[in-house]
C-alpha positions in Angstrom: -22.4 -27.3 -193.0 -23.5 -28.4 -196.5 -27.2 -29.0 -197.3 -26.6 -32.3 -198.4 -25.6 -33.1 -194.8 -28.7 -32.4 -193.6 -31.0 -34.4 -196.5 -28.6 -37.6 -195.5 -29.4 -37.4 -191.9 -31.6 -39.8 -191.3 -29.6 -41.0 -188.1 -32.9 -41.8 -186.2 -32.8 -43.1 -183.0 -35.6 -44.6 -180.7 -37.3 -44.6 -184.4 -39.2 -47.4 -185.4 -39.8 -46.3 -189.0 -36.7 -45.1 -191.5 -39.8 -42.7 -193.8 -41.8 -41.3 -190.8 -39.9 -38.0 -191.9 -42.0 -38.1 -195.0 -45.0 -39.2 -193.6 -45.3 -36.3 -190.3 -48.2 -34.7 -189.7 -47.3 -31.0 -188.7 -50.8 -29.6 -186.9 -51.6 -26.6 -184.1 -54.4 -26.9 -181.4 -58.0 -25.8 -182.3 -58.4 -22.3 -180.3 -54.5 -21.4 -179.7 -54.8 -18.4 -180.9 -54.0 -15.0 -179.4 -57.1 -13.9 -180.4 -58.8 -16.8 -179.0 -56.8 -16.0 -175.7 -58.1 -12.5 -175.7 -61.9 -13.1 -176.5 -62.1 -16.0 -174.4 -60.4 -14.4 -171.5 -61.5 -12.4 -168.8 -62.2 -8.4 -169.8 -59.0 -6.3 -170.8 -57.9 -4.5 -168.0 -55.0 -2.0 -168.3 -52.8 -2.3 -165.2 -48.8 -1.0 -164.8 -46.3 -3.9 -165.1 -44.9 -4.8 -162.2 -40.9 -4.8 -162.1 -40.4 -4.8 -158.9 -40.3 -8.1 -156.8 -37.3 -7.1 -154.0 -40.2 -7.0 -151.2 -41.4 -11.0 -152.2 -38.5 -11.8 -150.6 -36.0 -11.6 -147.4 -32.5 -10.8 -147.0 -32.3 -14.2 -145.3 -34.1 -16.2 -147.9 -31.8 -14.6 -150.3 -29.3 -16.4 -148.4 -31.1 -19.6 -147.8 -31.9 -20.5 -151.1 -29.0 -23.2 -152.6 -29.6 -23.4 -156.4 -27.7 -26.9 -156.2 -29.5 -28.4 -153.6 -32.7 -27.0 -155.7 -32.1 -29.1 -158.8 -31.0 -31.7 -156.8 -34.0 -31.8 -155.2 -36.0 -32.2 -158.8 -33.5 -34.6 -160.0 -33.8 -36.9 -156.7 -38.0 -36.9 -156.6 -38.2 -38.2 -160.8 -41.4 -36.7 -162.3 -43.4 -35.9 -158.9 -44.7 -33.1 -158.1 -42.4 -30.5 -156.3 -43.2 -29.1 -153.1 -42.5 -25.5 -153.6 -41.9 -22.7 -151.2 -43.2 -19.0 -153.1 -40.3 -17.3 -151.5 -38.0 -20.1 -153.2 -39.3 -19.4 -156.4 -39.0 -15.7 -156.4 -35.2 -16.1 -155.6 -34.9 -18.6 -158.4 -36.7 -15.6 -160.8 -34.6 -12.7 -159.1 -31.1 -14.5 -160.3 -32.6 -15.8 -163.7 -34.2 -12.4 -164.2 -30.4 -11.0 -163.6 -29.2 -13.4 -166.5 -31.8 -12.7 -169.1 -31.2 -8.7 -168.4 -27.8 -9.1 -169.3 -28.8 -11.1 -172.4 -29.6 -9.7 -176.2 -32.4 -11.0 -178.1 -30.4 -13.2 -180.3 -28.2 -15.9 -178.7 -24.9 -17.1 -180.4 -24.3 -21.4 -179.5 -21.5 -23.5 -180.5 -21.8 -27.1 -181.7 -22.7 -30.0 -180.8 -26.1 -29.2 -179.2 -29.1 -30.8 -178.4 -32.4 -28.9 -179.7 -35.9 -29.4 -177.8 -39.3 -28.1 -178.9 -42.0 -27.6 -176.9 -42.6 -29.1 -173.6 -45.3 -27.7 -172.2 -45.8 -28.5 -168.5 -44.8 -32.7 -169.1 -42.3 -32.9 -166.6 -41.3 -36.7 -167.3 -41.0 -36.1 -171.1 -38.3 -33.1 -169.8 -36.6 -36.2 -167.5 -36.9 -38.5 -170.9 -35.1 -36.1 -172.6 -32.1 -35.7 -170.4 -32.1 -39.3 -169.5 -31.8 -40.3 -173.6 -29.6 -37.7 -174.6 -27.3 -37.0 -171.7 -27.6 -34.8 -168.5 -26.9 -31.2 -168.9 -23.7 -31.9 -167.1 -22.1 -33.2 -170.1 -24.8 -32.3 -172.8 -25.4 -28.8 -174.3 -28.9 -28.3 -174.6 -30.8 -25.1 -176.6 -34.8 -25.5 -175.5 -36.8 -23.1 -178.2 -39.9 -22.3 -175.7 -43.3 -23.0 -174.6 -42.2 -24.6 -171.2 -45.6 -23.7 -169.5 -49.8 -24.5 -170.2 -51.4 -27.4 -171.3 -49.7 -29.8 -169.2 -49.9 -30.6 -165.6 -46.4 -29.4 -164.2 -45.7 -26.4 -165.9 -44.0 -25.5 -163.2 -41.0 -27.9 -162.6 -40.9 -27.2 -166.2 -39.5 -23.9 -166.2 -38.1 -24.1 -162.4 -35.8 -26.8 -163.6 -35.0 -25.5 -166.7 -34.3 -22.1 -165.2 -32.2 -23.7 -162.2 -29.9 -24.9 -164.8 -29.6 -22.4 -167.0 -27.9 -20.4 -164.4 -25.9 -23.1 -163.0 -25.0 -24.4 -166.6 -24.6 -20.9 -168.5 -22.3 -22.8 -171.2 -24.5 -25.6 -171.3 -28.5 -24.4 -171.1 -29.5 -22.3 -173.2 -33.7 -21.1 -173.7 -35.6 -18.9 -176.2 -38.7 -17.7 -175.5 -42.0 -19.2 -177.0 -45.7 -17.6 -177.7 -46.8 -18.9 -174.6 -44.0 -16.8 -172.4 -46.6 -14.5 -173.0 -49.0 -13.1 -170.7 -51.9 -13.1 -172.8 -51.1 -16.1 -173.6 -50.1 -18.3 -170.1 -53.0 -16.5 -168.2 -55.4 -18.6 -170.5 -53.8 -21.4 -170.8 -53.5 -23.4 -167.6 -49.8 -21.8 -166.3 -51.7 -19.0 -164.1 -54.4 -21.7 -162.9 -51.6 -23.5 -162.0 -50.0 -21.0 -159.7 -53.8 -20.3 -158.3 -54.4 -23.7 -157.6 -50.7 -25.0 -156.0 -50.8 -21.8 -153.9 -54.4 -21.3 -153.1 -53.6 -20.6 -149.6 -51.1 -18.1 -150.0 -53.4 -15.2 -149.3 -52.9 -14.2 -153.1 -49.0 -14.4 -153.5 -49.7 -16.4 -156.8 -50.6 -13.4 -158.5 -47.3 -11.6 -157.6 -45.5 -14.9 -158.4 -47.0 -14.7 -162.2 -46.2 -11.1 -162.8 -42.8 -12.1 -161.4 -42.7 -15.0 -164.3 -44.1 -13.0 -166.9 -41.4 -10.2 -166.3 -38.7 -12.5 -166.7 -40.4 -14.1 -169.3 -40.2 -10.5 -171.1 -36.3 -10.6 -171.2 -35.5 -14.3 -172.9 -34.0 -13.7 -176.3 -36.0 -15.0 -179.4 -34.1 -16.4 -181.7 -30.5 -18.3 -181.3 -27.9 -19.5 -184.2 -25.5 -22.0 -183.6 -22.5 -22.2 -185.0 -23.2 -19.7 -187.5 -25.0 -22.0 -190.0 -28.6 -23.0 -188.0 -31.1 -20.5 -187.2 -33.3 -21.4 -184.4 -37.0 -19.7 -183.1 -40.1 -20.6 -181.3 -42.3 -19.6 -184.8 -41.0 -18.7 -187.5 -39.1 -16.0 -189.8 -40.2 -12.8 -190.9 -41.0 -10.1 -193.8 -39.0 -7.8 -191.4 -36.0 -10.2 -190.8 -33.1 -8.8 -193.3 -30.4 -9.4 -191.4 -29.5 -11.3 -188.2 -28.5 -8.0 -186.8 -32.4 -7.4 -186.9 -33.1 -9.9 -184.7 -29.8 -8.8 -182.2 -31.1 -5.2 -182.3 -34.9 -6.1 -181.0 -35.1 -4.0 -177.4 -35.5 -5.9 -174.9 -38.0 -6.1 -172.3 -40.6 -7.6 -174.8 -43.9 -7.2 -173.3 -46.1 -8.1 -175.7 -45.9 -9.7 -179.1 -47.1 -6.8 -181.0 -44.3 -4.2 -179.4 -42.1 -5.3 -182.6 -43.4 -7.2 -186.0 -39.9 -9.3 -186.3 -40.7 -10.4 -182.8 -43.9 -11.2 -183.5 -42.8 -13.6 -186.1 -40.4 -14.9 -184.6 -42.7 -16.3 -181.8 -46.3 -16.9 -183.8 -45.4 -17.7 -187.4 -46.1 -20.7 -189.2 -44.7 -22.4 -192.5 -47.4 -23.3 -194.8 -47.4 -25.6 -198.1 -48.4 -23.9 -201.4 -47.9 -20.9 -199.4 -46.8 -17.9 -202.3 -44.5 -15.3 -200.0 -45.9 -14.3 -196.8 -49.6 -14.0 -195.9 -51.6 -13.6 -193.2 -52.2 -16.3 -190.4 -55.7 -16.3 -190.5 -55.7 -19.8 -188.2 -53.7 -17.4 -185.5 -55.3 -14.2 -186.6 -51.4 -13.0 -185.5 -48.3 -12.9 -187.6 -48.0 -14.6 -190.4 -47.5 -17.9 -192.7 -44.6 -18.6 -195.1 -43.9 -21.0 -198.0 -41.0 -23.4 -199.4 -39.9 -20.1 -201.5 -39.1 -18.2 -198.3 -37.1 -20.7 -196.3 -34.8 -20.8 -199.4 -34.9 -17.1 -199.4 -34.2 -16.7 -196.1 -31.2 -19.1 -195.9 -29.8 -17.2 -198.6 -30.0 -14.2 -197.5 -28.7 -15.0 -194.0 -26.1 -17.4 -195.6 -27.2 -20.6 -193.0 -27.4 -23.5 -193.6 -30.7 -24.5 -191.6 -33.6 -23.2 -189.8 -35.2 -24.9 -186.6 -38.0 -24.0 -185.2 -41.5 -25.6 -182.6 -44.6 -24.2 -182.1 -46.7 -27.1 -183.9 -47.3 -30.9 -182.6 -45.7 -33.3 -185.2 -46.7 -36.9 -185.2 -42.9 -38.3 -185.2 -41.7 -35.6 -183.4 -40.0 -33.7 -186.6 -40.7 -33.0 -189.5 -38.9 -31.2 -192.8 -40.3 -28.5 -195.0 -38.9 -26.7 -198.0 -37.0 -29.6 -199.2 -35.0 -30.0 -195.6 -33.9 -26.1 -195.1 -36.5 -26.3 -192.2 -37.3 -28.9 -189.7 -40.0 -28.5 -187.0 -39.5 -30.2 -183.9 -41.9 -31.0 -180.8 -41.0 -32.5 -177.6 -43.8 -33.0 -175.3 -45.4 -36.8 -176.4 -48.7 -37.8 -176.5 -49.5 -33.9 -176.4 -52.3 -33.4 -174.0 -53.2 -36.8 -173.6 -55.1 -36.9 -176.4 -52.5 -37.3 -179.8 -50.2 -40.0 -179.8 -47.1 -37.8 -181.3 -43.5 -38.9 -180.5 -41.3 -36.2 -178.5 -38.6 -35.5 -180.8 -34.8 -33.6 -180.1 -32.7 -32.5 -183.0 -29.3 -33.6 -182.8 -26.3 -31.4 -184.1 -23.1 -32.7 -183.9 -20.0 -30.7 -183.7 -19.1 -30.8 -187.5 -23.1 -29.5 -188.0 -24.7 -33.3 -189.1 -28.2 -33.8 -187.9 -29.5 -36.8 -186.3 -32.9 -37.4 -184.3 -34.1 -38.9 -181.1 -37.3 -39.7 -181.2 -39.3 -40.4 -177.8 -42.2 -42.5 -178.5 -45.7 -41.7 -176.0 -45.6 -43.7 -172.9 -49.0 -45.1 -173.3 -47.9 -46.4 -176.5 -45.0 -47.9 -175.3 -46.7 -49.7 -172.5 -49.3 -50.7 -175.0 -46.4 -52.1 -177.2 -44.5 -54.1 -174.4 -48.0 -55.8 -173.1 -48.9 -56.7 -176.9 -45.4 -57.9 -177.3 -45.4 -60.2 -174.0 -48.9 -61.8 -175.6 -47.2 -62.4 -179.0 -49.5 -60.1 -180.8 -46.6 -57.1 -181.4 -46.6 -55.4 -184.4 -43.1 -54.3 -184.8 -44.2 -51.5 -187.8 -47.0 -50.3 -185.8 -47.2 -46.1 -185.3 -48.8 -43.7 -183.5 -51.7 -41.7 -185.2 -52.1 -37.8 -184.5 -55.6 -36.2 -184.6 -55.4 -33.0 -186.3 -56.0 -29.5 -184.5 -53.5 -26.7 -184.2 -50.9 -25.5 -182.0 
């Protein structure tokens, strides 16, 4: 893959401006911060990890549960709401839970591959994905995390996503993001979400989220694909020397702290005029990098390309350090208040990148009624407000 591939790919689809590259807005949420999540949780309590979930479930469920007939299930409702049993979910965890053991913190993907950002709980924009780019039946898909908070259906999110990954192993691949965290997702809206769905479960919810969270703590970080793009939830590291270093991270990850690399790899941020690495101080976690590092870091790791989330983007994606690094979000109209596109990066397999954008809904319907009035305004776009994510 030759960098002059990836500064010619301006194969946009679903785009209805050629420069909107240029002109993205890269922001993160006011307040999503760990340290945010920390003081304005509840008190720190030290408690033992649960890693034990056997008794959640019965022999017979074990049996009963079909992983087919449960995507099928999600695929044949569209974006309503599922009707979930808990014991259903813990066998779904128990198998996916098997997979990520097995797993090493750095996953290896061949070519061509479809790569999402985050999704955060918006169900339909995880449907609008799979409906414009192909079904995971015939599509290889690598998700780079943050499938829970903020929205409204965290969990078909991650049940879907997890159904398929172990019916699809050569086909589904996901990374871990900040908020498969607990510190994070019990702040957020993805516990409140298990306490609310289940409220009269007698307090299974909470054995439910420590069951999520444990998984959570075995995804891998980081993937490459095809040798030539490195992908991440954040960003790279100080500590990242090799890709070995990443490979060689122990696994269960229980916190982002346990390992610097990690930590990076999860929270960081690139950052314009940026001199080396500094500090986050918007995250007060990890750190922020300039144009001087991507280049760097390529070298050093001889790839080609780095793709990473973690940060709304008005179009959807966005370059950085002269098109070694592109940034791309996939939940639109991000928590009903921005009007960002939901973006996936397309690589093909001889490593050229293309884009489908996904433009918000609301806009969209906005669009078609101005257009049926004759008052559509075919270069119109989407604004973003700024905040950080």
């Amino acid at each position: 893959m030759s960098t002059d591939n990836i500064s010619n790919a301006n194969n946009t689809k679903n785009s209805s401006s050629s420069n909107s590259i240029n002109n993205s807005t890269v922001t993160v949420i006011k307040g999503e911060t760990l340290e945010g999540a920390v003081q304005g949780g509840a008190k720190t309590v030290k408690k033992t990890v649960r890693t034990d979930f056997s008794e959640c479930i019965t022999d017979a469920q074990r049996t009963q549960f079909n992983l087919n007939t449960f995507i099928n299930r999600h695929i044949r409702t569209g974006s309503k709401a599922q009707k979930y049993e808990i014991w259903e979910i813990h066998c779904l965890l128990e198998r996916a839970g098997k997979v990520f053991q097995n797993g090493k913190a750095l996953v290896e993907v061949r070519a061509p591959v479809n790569i999402c950002g985050d999704t955060h709980g918006q169900y339909s924009d995880l449907l609008r994905i799979f409906n414009s780019c192909g079904a995971p039946t015939r599509q290889k898909y690598l998700f780079l995390g943050d499938y829970i908070d903020r929205g409204r259906h965290s969990l078909e999110v991650i049940c879907l996503l997890m159904a398929l990954r172990l019916a699809l192993p050569k086909r589904m691949f996901l990374l871990r993001g900040n908020h498969e965290l607990r510190a994070i997702n019990k702040n957020y809206g993805f516990y409140a979400e298990l306490q609310n769905r289940f409220r009269s479960s007698g307090g299974e919810h909470v054995a439910l989220y420590d069951h999520f969270n444990y998984v959570f703590s075995f995804m891998p970080l980081a993937g490459i694909v095809s040798k030539r793009i490195l992908c991440m939830h954040g960003g790279i590291s100080p500590h990242l020397k090799s890709l070995d270093d990443i490979r060689n991270i122990e696994l269960p990850l229980e916190t982002a702290k346990q390992n610097p690399l990690a930590c990076d790899l999860l929270w960081a941020d690139p950052e314009k005029g940026c001199a080396g690495f500094e500090n986050n101080k918007i995250r007060a976690i990890s750190h922020i990098f300039g144009e001087s590092e991507v280049d760097n870091m390529c070298k050093r790791l001889d790839i080609d390309l780095i793709v990473r989330a973690h940060q709304v983007v008005e179009y959807g994606y966005a370059f950085f350090a002269d098109r070694r690094l592109v940034t791309v979000f996939s939940a639109s109209r991000y928590q009903e208040e921005l009007h960002n596109y939901a973006a996936v990066v397309v690589v093909s397999a001889s490593l050229e990148l293309s884009f489908i954008q996904l433009k918000p809904e609301e806009f969209e319907k906005r669009r078609e009624e101005n257009d049926k009035n004759g008052g559509g305004n075919e270069n119109e776009q989407p604004t973003a407000k700024g905040g950080q994510e």
